[in-house]
N, C-alpha and C positions, 0 to 999 in steps of 0.2 A: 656320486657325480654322474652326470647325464652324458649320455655321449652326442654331439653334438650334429652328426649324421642325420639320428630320430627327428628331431626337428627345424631341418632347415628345409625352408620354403625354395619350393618350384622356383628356378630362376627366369621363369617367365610372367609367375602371378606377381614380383615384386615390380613395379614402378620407377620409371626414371626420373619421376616429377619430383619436385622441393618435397622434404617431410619432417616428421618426427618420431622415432623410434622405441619401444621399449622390450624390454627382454625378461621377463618373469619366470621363478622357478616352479616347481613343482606344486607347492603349495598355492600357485596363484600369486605370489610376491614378487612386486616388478623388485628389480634389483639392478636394473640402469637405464636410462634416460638417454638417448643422441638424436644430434642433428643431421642432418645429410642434405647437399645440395641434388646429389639422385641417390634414392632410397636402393634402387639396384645392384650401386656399383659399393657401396658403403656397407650394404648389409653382405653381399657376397665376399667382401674382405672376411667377416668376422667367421665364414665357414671353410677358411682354406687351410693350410698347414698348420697348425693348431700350434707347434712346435718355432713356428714365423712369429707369433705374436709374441704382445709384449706380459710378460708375467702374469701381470693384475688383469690383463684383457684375458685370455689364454682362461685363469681362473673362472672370469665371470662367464664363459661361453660351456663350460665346465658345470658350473652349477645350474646355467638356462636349462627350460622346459618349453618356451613359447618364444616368438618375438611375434609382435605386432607393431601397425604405423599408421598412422595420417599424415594424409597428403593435407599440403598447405601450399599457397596461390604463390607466394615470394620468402626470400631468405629474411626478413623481419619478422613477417608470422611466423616462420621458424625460431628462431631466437626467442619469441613470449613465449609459445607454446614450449617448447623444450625447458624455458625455466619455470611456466606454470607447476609442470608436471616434478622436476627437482624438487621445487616448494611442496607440493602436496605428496608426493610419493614417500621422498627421503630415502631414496634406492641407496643401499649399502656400496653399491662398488661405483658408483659419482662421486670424485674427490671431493673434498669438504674443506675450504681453507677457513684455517682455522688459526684466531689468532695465536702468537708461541705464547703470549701472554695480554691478560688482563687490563688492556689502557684504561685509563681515566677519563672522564672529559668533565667541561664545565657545562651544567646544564641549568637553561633556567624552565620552569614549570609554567610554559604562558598559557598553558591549560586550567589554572587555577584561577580563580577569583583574585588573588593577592597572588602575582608570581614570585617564585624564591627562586634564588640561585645557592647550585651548591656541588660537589664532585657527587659524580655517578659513575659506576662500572657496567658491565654485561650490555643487555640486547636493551635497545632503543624504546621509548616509550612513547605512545603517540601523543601531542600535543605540548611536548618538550622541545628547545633548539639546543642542539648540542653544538660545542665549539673544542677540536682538538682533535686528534688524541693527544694526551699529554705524557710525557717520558715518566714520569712520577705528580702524585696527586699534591706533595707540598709544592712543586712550582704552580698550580692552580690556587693552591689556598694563601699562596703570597701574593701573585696577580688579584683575587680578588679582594684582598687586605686592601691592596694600593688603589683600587677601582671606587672601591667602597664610599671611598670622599668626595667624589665626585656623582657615583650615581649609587646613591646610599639605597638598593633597592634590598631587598629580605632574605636572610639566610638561614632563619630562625626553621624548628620542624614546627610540624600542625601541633604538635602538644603545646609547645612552648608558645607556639601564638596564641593558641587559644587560650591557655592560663594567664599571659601579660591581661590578656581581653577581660578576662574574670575579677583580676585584679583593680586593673586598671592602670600600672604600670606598666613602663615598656622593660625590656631586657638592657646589658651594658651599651650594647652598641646603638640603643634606640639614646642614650645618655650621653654618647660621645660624638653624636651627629652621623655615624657609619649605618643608620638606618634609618627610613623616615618615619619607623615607628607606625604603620596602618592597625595594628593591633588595638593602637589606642585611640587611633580616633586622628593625628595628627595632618596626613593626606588621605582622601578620602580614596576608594580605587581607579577610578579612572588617570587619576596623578599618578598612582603609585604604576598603574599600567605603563604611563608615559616614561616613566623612569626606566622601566625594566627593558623596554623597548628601545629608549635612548642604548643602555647597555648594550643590548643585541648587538644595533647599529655598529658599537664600537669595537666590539669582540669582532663580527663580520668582515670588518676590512677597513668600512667609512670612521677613520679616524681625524682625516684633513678639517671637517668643519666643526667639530669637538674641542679641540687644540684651536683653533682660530678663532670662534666662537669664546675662549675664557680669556683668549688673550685680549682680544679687543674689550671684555669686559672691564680684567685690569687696568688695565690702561683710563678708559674712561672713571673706574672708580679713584685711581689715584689721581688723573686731570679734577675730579671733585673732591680732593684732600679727604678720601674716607680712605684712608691707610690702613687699619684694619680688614677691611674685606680687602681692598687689592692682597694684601697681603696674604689672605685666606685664598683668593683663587689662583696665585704665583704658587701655593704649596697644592693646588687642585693641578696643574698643567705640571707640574716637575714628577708626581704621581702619575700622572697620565703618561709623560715620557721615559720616566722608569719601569712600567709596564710594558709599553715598546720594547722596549730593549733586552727585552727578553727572547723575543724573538727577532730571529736571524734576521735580516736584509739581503736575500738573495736578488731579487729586480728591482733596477730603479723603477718600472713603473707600476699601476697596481694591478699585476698581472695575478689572476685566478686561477691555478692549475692545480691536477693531481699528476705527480710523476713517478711511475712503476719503472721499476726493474726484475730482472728474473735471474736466480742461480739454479739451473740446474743440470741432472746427471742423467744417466738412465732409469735409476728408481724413486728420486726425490727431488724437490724443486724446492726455495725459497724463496720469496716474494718478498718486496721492501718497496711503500709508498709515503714518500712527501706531501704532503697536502701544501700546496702553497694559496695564501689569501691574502688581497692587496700586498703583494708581493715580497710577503713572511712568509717561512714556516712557521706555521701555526700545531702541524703536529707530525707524527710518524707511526705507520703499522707493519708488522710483517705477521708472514703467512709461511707454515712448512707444512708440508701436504706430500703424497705420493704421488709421482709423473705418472700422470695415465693418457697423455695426448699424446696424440703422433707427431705432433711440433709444434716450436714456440707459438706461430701465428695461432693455432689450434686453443692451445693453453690459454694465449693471451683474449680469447673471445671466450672463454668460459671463465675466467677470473672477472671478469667485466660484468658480467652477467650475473654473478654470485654478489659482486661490492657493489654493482649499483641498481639494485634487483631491489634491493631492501631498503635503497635509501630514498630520505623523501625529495622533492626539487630542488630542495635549499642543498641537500648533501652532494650534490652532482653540479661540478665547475663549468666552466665556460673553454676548457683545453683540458685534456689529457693528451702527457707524453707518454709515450710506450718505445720501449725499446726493438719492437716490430711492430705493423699493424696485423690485425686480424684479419683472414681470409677474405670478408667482407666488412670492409671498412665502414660505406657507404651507410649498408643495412644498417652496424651496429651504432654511427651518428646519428640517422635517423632517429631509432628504437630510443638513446640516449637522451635525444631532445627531446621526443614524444614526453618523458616521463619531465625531463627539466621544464617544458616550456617554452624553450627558447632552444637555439644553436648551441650544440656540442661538436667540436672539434678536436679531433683523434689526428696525431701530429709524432713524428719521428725526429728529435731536434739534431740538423745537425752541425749547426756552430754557434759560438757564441755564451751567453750566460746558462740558457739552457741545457744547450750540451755540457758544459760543464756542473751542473746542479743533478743531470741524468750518469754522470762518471760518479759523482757522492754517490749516489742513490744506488749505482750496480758494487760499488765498493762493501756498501753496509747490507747487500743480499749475498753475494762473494761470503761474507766471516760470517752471518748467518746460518747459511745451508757449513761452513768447515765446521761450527760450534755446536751445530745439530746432529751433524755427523758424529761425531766426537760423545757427544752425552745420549745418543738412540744406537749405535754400533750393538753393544752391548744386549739393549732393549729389544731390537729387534730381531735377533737370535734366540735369544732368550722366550719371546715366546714362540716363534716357532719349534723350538726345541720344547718347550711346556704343554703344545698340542701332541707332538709325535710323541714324548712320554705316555700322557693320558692313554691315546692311541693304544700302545703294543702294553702298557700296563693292566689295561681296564681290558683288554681285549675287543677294544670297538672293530669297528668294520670301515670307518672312516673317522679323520680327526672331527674332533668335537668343536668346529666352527661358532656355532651356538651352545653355549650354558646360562642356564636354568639353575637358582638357587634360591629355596626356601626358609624364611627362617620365623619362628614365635617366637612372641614376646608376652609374659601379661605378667602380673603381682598377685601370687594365692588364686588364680585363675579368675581375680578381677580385669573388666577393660583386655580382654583375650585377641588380638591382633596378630596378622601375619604379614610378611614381606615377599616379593618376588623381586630379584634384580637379575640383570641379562649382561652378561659378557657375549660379546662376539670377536672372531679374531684375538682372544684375549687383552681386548679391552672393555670398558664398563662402555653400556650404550644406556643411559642415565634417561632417555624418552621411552624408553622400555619397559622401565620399572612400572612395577604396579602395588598395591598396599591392600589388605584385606582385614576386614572387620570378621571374626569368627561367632559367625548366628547360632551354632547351634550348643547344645550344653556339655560344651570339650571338659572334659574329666581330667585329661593332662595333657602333654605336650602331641602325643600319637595320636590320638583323637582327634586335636586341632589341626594337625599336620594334613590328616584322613582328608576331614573336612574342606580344606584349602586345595590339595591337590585336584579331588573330586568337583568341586567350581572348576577352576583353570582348566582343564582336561573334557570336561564337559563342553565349557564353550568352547575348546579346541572345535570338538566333534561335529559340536552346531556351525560352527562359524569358516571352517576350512573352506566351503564350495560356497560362502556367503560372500559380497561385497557393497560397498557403499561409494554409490559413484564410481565402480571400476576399481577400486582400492580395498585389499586384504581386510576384514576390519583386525581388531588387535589382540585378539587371543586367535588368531589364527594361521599363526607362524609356531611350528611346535620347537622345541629343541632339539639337540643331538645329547646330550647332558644333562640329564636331571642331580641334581645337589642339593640332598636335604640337610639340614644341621644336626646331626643326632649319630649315632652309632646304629648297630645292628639292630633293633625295634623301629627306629625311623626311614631305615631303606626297607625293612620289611613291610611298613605301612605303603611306602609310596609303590613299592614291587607289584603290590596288591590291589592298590588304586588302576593302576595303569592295566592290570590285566582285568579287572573286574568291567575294566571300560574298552578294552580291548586294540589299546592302545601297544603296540607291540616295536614298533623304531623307535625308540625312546632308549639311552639306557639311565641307568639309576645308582647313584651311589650317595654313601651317607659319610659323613665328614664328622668324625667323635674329637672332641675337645683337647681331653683329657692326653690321649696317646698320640694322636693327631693318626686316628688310623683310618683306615677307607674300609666301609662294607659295603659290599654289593650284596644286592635281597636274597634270602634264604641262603646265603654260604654261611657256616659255621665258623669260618677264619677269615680274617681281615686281611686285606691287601695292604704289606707293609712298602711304601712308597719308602727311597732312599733319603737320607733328612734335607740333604742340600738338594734334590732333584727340585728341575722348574716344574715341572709337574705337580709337587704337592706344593709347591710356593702359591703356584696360580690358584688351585683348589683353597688353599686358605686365603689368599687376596678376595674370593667368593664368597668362602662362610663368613669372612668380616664385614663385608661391604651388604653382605643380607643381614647381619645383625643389627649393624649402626643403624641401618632405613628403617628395619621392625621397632628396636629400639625408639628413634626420633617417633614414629606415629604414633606408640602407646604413651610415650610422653603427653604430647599433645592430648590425645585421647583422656588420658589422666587428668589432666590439667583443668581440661573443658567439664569435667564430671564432677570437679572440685567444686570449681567456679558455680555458686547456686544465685541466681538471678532474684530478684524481690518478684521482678514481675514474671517468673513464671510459673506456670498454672493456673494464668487466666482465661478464661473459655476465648480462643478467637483473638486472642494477643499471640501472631507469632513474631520470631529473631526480629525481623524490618518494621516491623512496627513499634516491640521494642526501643529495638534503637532511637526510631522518630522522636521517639519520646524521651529520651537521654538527652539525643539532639537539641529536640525544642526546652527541656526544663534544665539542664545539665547536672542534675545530681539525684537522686534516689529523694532524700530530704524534701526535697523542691518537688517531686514529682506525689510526694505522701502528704506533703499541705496544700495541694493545689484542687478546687474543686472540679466535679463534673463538665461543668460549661469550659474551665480553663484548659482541661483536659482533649474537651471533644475542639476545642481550636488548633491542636495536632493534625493536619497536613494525614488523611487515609482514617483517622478514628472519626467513629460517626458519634451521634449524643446515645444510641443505646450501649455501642462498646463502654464509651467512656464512665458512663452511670455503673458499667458490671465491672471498670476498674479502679473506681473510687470506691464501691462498696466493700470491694474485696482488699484493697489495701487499708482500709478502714477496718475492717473484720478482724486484718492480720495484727494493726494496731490495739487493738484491745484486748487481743489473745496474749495479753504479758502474764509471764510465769508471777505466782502468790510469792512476797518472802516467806520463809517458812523458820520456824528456830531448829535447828538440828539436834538439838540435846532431845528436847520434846517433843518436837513435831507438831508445835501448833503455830498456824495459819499466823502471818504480825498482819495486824492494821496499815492500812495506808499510811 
C-alpha cells in the first residue's frame, strides 16, 4: 500500500476549474474515475485525514500511485468525460450497479431481414428494441401468445426458418395463423417489416389506435353480415385487452417515466426502478452496489450516468423521478436529452399519483437492501476473513487483493490448453479471464504449466510501462497470488518461472486435489490450511473456477478438431469463404454436384478458385475405397 503523502500534488499546481479525475496505482492501472466541479478542493479532500474517509475511499487513496485531471469548459463535458473514461477504463473501485438479478425483456430483432420476437437476457444488442424488464420470462411468453393474433410477426430461431425455407412448409404457428409464415413465401418482408413495427408501436405505449382501429373494423364487418371475421377481430381486441392488463394502471394519462428510489446505509445502497410507459408499468430493476458517494444527490448523478449511459434514445423517457435531484440537475437534463433527442426532465414528485407510485418504489428498495443484508452479512465477512487467512497463513506481506490461477486441460496430451482466471477482492472478475492454446511440445502437465506461465509473465514484463491510448494493456496488471492447480512439482515450476524472469512480488502457491494441500515452491511440507478455514474455501473456489474455463475451451477445442470440413484443403478456400458457399448451395451434396461456373456465381469466389474447387472435390469423389472380399482379399468388381 502506498502512502499517500508520496503522491499528492502541490496544492497550488491543481486547478479550480471544472474537471475529470483519475487516480492509477503503481502498475499504471487507473483504479477510479471523478468528477469535480473545482479540481482543487475535491482532489485535496482525498489527501487529508486518511482516517475521515469513507472505507472504500480510505482504501482506494491506499493503493493510488498517481492522480491526474483534465480540465473541461462546463459541468456536462464533465459528466461525458468522467463516463467516457468509466466505460473504457473499468477502474476497480467505481461502484458498479449491477443488476441483483437477471431480468428478461421482450425483444424484437428489427436488425434482421425478417424481424423475430422473443425473450432475451444480459447486455443489449445493437439493432434490437427491447420492452421491459419483465419480473419473470413466462409473463412475456403469455403476452406474446395473446399479441401473436393480432400481429402474427416471427418467433421461430434462424435454424428453424431456414429449414420451413428448405422445406417449404411453415412451422405450427405459421398453420394456426400466429405467424404470417415469411419463411414460406406467404408476406413478402417489407409486410412482415410492417407487422413487427406495428408490434413495437404497441408494446411502446401507442395502444389507443390498435384497439380502435379493430374495433371499427368489427363493426363495419358485422354492418356487412360477414359474422365470421367480426367475430375473428372481437377475439383479436379481447387478446389485445388481456394483454393490457397485465400491466398496472398507475396514470390515467400516457405519462412516460422512469421512477428510482434509493435505500441506503453507510456501506451499501439499493436501487429500485419503475419504468412507466403510456402510463403502465411496463417493467422493474434493482441495483445493490457499495455506497461509495458522499451523498444521495452525489450517488443519484452517477447511477444516471451508468443507466442511461448505455441506453439508446428509445431507452431514455421523457420524465424521470428521483427521489433527490443531482448536484446539477440542469447539466445532467441537458446531457440526457443530447443522447434522447428531445427534452428530459428530472423531477422530485411531490403529490399526487406520482408521489404515491415514488412511496411503492422506495418501499421495494427499503426490503431490497433488509434482504441483501440478510443473504451478503455473512458473505462479506467471510471473505474478508479468507484474505486475512491467506495473509498470516502463506506469510504474505499484504492481503492478496489480486489472484491469479492457472489450470491445464488436454486428452493423452491432445488439444493441450490452459486457463487463467482473476479473483479480486475475492470475487471472480470474469473480463479478466484469459484462455491459452499451449504451442510448444508439453510432455505433461509441468511442461505446459512452464510454458503458460512463461507467456503471461513475459508479457507482464513487456507490457507494464506499455499503454494504449493511456490505458494498461492487459497482461499488465500482475497478481499478489499466483495459484497453480497441482501439488509440489507445479509450485516448483511456477517458483522457477517467476524467478528465471525475475519476477520476485509475486507469491506462488500450488493447490493439490487430492489432500487439498498448499505448496509453496521448494518447501518440502505443505501448508495444511484448517478444513473449514475461508481461506482454503476461497483457494478452492479458484482451482474450480480455473478448471471449468480450461475445461469449457479444450472442449470446444476438441470439438472444432473433430469437426472435418469436405471443403478443407483447398489452396485459397478459407473459413468465410467456406461458409459462402454453405450459404449459397446449403448442403455439402449441392455444393459436390454443382459446376465450375455455378460455383464461381459465389459472391468473393472468382472462376479460377472455383475451377481448383470443382476439380478437387471431383478428385475426392472418385478417391472411393475398392470393395475388397476379406476372406481373400481380392479386389470385387463394380
Amino acid at each position: 500500500m502506498a502512502d499517500p503523502t508520496t503522491y499528492r500534488p502541490a496544492p497550488g499546481s491543481i486547478p479550480v476549474d471544472p474537471g475529470v479525475y483519475r487516480f492509477r496505482d503503481q502498475h499504471g492501472q487507473v483504479i477510479y474515475v471523478g468528477k469535480a466541479k473545482s479540481l482543487r478542493s475535491r482532489l485535496s479532500s482525498y489527501f487529508q485525514d486518511i482516517g475521515g474517509l469513507h472505507p472504500r475511499t480510505a482504501r482506494m487513496v491506499r493503493t493510488g500511485a498517481s492522480v491526474e485531471w483534465t480540465v473541461v469548459a462546463n459541468e456536462v463535458e464533465a459528466l461525458q468525460l468522467e463516463y467516457s473514461w468509466i466505460k473504457e477504463f473499468d477502474p476497480r473501485f467505481n461502484v458498479k450497479y449491477r443488476d441483483d438479478k437477471s431480468y428478461p425483456y421482450l425483444a424484437v430483432t428489427m436488425g434482421e431481414e425478417f424481424p423475430r420476437a422473443q425473450v432475451l437476457r444480459g447486455s443489449k444488442r445493437p439493432g434490437t428494441r427491447y420492452f421491459g424488464p419483465y419480473a419473470h420470462a413466462w409473463a412475456i411468453r403469455e403476452t406474446l401468445d395473446q399479441l401473436l393474433r393480432v400481429f402474427p410477426v416471427r418467433t421461430c430461431s434462424a435454424g428453424v426458418f431456414k429449414r420451413a425455407g428448405q422445406v417449404g412448409r411453415p412451422c405450427l404457428l405459421g398453420y394456426i395463423d400466429k405467424c404470417s409464415a415469411p419463411c414460406v413465401g406467404r408476406v413478402d418482408a417489407d409486410t412482415h417489416r410492417q407487422i413487427a413495427e406495428d408490434f413495437c408501436d404497441f408494446m411502446a405505449g401507442n395502444t389507443g389506435r390498435f384497439v380502435k382501429s379493430l374495433t371499427e373494423q368489427m363493426k363495419q364487418a358485422a354492418a356487412e353480415l360477414d359474422f365470421e371475421r367480426a367475430a375473428r377481430l372481437r377475439d383479436d381486441i379481447a387478446a389485445m385487452t388481456k394483454a393490457l392488463e397485465r400491466s398496472a394502471v398507475v396514470f390515467t394519462d400516457a405519462t412516460d417515466a422512469d421512477v428510482f428510489a434509493v435505500a441506503e446505509d453507510r456501506l451499501e445502497m439499493a436501487v429500485q426502478v419503475f419504468h412507466v410507459r403510456g402510463g403502465r408499468v411496463r417493467g422493474q430493476r434493482g441495483w445493490v452496489a457499495e455506497m461509495d458517494a458522499e451523498s444521495v444527490p452525489e450517488l443519484m448523478e452517477r447511477l444516471l450516468m451508468q443507466v442511461y449511459g448505455a441506453e439508446s434514445a428509445e431507452g431514455i423517457p421523457r420524465e424521470v423521478l428521483l427521489p433527490v435531484l443531482p448536484p446539477e440537475p440542469a447539466a445532467m437534463s441537458e446531457l440526457l436529452g443530447s443522447i434522447r433527442g428531445a427534452k428530459v426532465a428530472l423531477r422530485v414528485p411531490q403529490r399526487g399519483d406520482k408521489k404515491t407510485l415514488m412511496e411503492t418504489v422506495q418501499r421495494n428498495a427499503d426490503q431490497s437492501l433488509a434482504r441483501h443484508k440478510v443473504a451478503r452479512a455473512g458473505d462479506l465477512s467471510a471473505r474478508a476473513q479468507a484474505l486475512e487467512e491467506l495473509t498470516e497463513h502463506l506469510g504474505l506481506d499484504q492481503a492478496p487483493l489480486r489472484i491469479e490461477c492457472f489450470d491445464v486441460s488436454h486428452v493423452q496430451g491432445t488439444n493441450v490448453v490452459a486457463s487463467m482466471v482473476v479473483f479480486e477482492d475475492g470475487l471472480a472478475r470474469k473480463s479478466e479471464y484469459r484462455r491459452f492454446i499451449v504451442r510448444g511440445e508439453a510432455v505433461d502437465d509441468t511442461a505446459a504449466m512452464r510454458e503458460v506461465l512463461t507467456r503471461r509473465f513475459q508479457r507482464y514484463l513487456t507490457e507494464r510501462t506499455e499503454t494504449e491510448d493511456g490505458r494498461a494493456k492487459k497482461f499488465a496488471y500482475p497478481p499478489n497470488l499466483l495459484v497453480v492447480d497441482g501439488g509440489q512439482p507445479q509450485a516448483n515450476a511456477a517458483g522457477a518461472v517467476l524467478r528465471e524472469l525475475g519476477v520476485v512480488d509475486v507469491a506462488v502457491v500450488g493447490l493439490a486435489k487430492r489432500l487439498e494441500e498448499v505448496w509453496l515452491p521448494d518447501d518440502d511440507f505443505p501448508v495444511i490450511l484448517p478444513r473449514g478455514s475461508e481461506g482454503l474455501y476461497l483457494l478452492q473456489r479458484v482451482r474450480d473456477e480455473a478448471h471449468r474455463f480450461a475445461i469449457t475451451f479444450h472442449r470446444e477445442r476438441r470439438s472444432k478438431a473433430m469437426t472435418v470440413s469436405g471443403l478443407d484443403g483447398i489452396p485459397g478456400l478459407g473459413k468465410s469463404r467456406q461458409a459462402a458457399l454453405r450459404r449459397h448451395f446449403g448442403s455439402m451434396t449441392k455444393i459436390r454436384a454443382a459446376s465450375a461456373e455455378e460455383i464461381a456465381d459465389v459472391p468473393g469466389i472468382g472462376p479460377t478458385l472455383a475451377g481448383t474447387i470443382a476439380a478437387h472435390l471431383g478428385a475426392a469423389a472418385d478417391q472411393v475405397e475398392p470393395a475388397v472380399n476379406l476372406t481373400t482379399g481380392e479386389v470385387l468388381a463394380d
